[in-house]
N, C-alpha and C positions, 0 to 999 in steps of 0.2 A: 520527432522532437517537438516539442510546444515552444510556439514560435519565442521567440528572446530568451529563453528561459536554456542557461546551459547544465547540463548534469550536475554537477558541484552545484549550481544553486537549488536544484530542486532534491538533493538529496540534504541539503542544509535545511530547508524548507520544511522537509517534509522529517527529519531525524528532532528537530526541535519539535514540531509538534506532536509528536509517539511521546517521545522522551521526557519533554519538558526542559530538555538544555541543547546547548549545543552539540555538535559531534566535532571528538579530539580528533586531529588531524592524520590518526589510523584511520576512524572511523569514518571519516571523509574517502578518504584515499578509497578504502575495500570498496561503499558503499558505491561510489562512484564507478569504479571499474568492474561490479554487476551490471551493466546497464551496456549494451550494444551487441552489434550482431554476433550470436556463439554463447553470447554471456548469460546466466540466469533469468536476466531481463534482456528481452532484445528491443525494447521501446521503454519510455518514459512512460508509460500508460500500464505496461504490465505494471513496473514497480508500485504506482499509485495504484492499481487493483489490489495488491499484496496488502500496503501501509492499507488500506481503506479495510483488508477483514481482519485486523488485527483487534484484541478485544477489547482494547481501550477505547478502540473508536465502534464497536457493534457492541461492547455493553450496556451503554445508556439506551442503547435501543430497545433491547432485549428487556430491558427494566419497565422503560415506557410501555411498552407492547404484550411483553410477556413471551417465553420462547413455546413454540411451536411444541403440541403433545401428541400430534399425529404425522407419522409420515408421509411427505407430500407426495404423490405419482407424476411426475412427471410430465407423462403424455397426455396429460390435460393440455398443457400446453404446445402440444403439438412436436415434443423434443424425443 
């Protein structure tokens, strides 16, 4: 968990900035009980990996940049 910061705040945190509103207190509730050992998120870090490739937030990238026309090999990088 990141430190001060409890589930219900970082999923408030992070639903307004996807969304651009707050999340109804369903959406709180679900959103919140993803998040710990067992659950879809088992850390506060998975979830912000999720929110971070959603395409609201890699579209402007992808715009600035241009998307990739060749696929990458991976074990260029040693993976």
């Amino acid at each position: 968990m990141a430190p001060d910061i409890s589930n219900q705040d970082l999923v408030m945190h992070l639903f307004a900035r996807a969304t651009g509103r707050a999340a109804s207190d369903e959406e709180l509730t679900f959103w919140t009980s993803q998040i710990g050992e067992g659950q879809a998120y088992e850390t506060q870090g998975e979830l912000l990996a999720m929110v971070a490739t959603l395409p609201e937030f890699t579209g402007p990238l992808v715009e600035l940049i241009g998307a990739p026309q060749v696929q990458l090999d991976a074990s260029v990088f040693g993976l």
